[in-house]
Each structure stands twice: as C-alpha cells, then as structure tokens.
MARZA-788233 format. One record per residue (C-alpha): residue number from 1; residue in one letter; z, y, x. Coordinates in Angstrom, 3 decimals, padded with zeros to 6 digits. Layout:
residues N
PT   seq   type         up      north       east
PT   NUM      A          Z          Y          X
...
***
This chain:
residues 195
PT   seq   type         up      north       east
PT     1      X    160.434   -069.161   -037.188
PT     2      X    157.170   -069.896   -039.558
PT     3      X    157.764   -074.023   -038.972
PT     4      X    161.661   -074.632   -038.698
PT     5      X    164.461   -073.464   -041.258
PT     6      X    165.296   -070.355   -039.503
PT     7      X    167.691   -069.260   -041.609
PT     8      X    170.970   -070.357   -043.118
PT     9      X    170.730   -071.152   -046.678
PT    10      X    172.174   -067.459   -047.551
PT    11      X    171.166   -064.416   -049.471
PT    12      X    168.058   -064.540   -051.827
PT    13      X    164.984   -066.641   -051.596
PT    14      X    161.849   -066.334   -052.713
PT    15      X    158.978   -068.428   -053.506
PT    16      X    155.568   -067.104   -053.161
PT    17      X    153.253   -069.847   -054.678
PT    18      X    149.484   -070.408   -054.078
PT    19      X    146.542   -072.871   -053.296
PT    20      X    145.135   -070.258   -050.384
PT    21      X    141.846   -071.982   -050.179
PT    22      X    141.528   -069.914   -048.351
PT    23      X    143.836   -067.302   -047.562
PT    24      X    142.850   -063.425   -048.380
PT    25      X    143.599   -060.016   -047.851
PT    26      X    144.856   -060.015   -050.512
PT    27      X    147.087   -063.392   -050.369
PT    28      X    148.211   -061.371   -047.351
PT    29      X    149.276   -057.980   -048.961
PT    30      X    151.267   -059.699   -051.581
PT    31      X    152.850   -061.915   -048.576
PT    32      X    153.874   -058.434   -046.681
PT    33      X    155.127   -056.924   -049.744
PT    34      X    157.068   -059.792   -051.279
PT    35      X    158.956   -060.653   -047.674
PT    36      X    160.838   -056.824   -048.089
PT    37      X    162.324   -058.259   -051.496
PT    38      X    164.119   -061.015   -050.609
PT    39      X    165.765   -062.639   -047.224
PT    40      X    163.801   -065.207   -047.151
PT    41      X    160.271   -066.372   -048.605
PT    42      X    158.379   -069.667   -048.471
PT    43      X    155.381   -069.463   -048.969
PT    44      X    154.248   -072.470   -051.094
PT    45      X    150.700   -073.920   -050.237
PT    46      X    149.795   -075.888   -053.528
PT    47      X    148.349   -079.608   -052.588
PT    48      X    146.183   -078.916   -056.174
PT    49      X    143.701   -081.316   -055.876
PT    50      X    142.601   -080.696   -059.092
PT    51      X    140.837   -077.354   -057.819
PT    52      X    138.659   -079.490   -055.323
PT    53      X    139.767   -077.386   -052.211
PT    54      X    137.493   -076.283   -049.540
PT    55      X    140.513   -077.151   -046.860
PT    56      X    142.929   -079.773   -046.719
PT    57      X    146.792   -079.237   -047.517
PT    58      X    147.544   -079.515   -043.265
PT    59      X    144.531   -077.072   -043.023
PT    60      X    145.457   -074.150   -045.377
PT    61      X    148.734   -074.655   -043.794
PT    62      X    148.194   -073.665   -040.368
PT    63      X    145.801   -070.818   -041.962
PT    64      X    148.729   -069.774   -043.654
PT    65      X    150.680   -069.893   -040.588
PT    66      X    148.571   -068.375   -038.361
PT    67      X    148.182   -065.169   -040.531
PT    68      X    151.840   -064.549   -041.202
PT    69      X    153.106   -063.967   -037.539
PT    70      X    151.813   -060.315   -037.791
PT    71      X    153.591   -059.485   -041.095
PT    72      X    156.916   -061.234   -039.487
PT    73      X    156.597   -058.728   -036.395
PT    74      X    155.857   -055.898   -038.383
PT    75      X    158.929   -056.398   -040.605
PT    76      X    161.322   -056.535   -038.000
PT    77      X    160.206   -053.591   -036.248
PT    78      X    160.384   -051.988   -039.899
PT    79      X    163.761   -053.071   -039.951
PT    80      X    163.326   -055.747   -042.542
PT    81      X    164.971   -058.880   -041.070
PT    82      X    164.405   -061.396   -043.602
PT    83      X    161.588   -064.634   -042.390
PT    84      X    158.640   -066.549   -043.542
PT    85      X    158.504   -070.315   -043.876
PT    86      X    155.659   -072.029   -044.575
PT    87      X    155.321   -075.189   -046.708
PT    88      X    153.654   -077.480   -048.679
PT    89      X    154.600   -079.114   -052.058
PT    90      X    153.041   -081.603   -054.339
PT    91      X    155.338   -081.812   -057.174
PT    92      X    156.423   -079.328   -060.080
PT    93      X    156.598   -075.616   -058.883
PT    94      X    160.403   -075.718   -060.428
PT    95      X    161.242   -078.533   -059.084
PT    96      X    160.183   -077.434   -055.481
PT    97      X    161.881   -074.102   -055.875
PT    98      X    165.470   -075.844   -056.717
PT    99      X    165.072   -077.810   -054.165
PT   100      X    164.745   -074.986   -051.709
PT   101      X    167.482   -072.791   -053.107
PT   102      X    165.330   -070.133   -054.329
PT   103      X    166.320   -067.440   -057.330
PT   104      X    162.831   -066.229   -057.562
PT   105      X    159.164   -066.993   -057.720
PT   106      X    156.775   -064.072   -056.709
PT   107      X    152.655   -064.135   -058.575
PT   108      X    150.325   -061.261   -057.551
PT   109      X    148.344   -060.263   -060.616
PT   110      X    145.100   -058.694   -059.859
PT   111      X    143.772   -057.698   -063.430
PT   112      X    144.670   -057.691   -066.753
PT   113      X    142.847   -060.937   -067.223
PT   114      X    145.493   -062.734   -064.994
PT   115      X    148.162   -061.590   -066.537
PT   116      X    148.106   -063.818   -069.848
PT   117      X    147.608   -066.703   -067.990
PT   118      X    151.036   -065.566   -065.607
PT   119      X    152.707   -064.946   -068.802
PT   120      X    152.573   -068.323   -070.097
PT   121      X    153.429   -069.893   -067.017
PT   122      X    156.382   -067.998   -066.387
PT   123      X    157.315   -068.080   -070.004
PT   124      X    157.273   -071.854   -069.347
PT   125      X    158.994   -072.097   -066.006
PT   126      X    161.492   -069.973   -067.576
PT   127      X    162.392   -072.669   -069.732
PT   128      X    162.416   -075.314   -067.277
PT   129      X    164.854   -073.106   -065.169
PT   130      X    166.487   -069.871   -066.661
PT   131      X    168.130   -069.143   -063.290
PT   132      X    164.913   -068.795   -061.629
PT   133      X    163.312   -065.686   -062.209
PT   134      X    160.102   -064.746   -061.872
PT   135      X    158.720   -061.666   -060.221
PT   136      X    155.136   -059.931   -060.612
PT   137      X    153.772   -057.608   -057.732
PT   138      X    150.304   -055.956   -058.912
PT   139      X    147.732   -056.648   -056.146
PT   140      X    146.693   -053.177   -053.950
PT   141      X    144.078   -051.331   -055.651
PT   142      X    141.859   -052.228   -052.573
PT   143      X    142.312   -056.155   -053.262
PT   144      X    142.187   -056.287   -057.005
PT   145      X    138.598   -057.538   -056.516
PT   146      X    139.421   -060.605   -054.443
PT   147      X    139.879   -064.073   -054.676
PT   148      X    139.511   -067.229   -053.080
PT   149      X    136.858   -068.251   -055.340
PT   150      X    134.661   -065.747   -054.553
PT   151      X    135.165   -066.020   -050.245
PT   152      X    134.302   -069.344   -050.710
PT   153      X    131.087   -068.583   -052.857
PT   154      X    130.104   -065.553   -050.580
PT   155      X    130.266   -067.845   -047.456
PT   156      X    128.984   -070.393   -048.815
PT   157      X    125.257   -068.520   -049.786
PT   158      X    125.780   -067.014   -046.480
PT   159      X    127.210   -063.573   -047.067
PT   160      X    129.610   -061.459   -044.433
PT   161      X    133.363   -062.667   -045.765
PT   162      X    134.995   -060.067   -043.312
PT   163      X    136.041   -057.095   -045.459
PT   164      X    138.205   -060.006   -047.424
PT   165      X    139.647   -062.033   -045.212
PT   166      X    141.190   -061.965   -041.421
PT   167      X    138.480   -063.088   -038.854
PT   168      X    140.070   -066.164   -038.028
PT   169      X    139.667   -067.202   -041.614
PT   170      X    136.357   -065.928   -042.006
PT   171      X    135.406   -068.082   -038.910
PT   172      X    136.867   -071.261   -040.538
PT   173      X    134.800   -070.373   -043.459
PT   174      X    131.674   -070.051   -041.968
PT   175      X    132.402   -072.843   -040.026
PT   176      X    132.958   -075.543   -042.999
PT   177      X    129.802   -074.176   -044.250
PT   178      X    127.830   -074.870   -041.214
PT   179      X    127.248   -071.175   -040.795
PT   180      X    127.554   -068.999   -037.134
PT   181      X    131.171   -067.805   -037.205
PT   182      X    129.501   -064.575   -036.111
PT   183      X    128.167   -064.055   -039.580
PT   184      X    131.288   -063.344   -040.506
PT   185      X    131.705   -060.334   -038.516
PT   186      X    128.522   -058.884   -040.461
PT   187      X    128.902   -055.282   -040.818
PT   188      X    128.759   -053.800   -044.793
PT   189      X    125.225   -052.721   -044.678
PT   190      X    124.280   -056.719   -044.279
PT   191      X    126.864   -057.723   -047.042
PT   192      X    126.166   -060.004   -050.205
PT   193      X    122.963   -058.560   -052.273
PT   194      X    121.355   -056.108   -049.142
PT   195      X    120.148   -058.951   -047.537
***
C-alpha cells in the first residue's frame, strides 16, 4: 500500500513534509498521529540538498518506508482505515501538494523555537494556496528533544542512537559512520557523555 496509489483520489489528504535524514521517533509519532486525521497521508521526503543529507533521496525513502508498515497495521486494527504513501518531491512544497490533491499540510513543532519559523512558512504557503491549510501537531512530550540533527551528531562521535530512533535506522546510522551497528543497541548507562 506504502509504494502504489492505494486509494482513490477521495476524502481528505494530507501532506506530512520532511527531509528525515534520518527518520526519528519522533518523525514517527507525528506520522501515527497525523494518519488518524485524514484518509490519506503522503509522506513527503524533501530531496533538500541544500541541508547536505547524510542519505540519499532513494535512501531516506525506503527508511521511510520501512518504518511506516507498523503504524499502517496498527491503524487498521484501531479501526482507522485511511493509508500511507510514501514519496519524494523536488519542487515547491505547494506545488507538490496540488498536484497530489491534498487540503492539508501537517508540521510537528517540538518547541517554541520552531514555531516562528512554522509560522512564516505557513503564513507564506498560505498565500501561495489559501485552499491548503496547514495543520500543527505538538511533538509528544517524550520527543520534544529530538531531531535529526542531533542522531546524526550522536552517531557520528559514536554515541548509542537507540532511545531516538527504530533499530533499523540506528543500524543504517552507525553503519554510514563506519561504526558496529551493535553500538546502536547501547544500553542508557553507555549513552552520549558516560562514556
């Protein structure tokens, strides 16, 4: 269902935007919650090569992909039948949400710092398109702390990544970083700083 249109081109769609370089647990919890609110959400991976990303577009795609079948499961025995597409765009965020029919754009805001900068942009996007709204779901007290940035910055000076990511992406991260996957499977008391 993740790779083909699975749906007809009915009810509400939503677009759930993001580089995911790499994917988090918190990427994740915004993914499980924004799915309830609509039929059916794409979840946009951002080619932003401007950000230098740690993965290429095909990579964070199948990331993406490969976390998302759990949520999907879970939803339908929840009795939420809506689906998850993944995808990847290049071009304006507006113009990739007309062009998939979508009537909303979901951000996760983790802190009050992210929140001017989400303003603005959907302050902006309103302009570009007034019919597409835009729709903010605070990040789960429990992720507030995360971000890509920082998984990359942890694995990268060799740090356990597991608390913040699933352990297939935490094996893909130690991985790029020539590190044993197994590191990333660390328990807390060998975390960042108690080393």
């Amino acid at each position: 269902m993740t790779e083909e249109r699975a749906v007809t081109r009915g009810g509400r769609i939503g677009i759930y935007p993001g580089t995911f370089d790499p994917i988090t647990n918190g990427h994740m919890d915004i993914i499980r919650r924004a799915s309830k609110t609509v039929d059916h959400l794409v979840v946009a991976v951002a080619q932003n090569a401007g950000k230098s990303p740690l993965f290429s577009i095909a990579e964070r795609v199948e990331m993406v992909r490969d976390e998302i079948g759990d949520i999907q499961a879970r939803n339908h025995n929840d009795g939420f039948n809506g689906t998850i597409e993944v995808k990847s765009f290049g071009t304006l965020l507006m113009h990739f949400a007309e062009s998939e029919g979508a009537s909303v754009i979901i951000r996760g805001l983790r802190a009050v710092s992210d929140f001017e900068y989400e303003f603005q942009m959907a302050g902006m996007n309103a302009r570009l398109n007034p019919r597409i709204e835009t729709m903010f779901l605070m990040a789960s007290d429990r992720h507030q702390f995360i971000s890509s940035r920082f998984v990359k910055e942890i694995g990268r000076l060799g740090g356990a990544i597991s608390e913040f990511v699933s352990s297939r992406v935490a094996a893909r991260v130690m991985h790029r970083f020539d590190r044993d996957p197994s590191l990333a499977e660390q328990t807390k008391q060998t975390g960042p700083g108690k080393e």
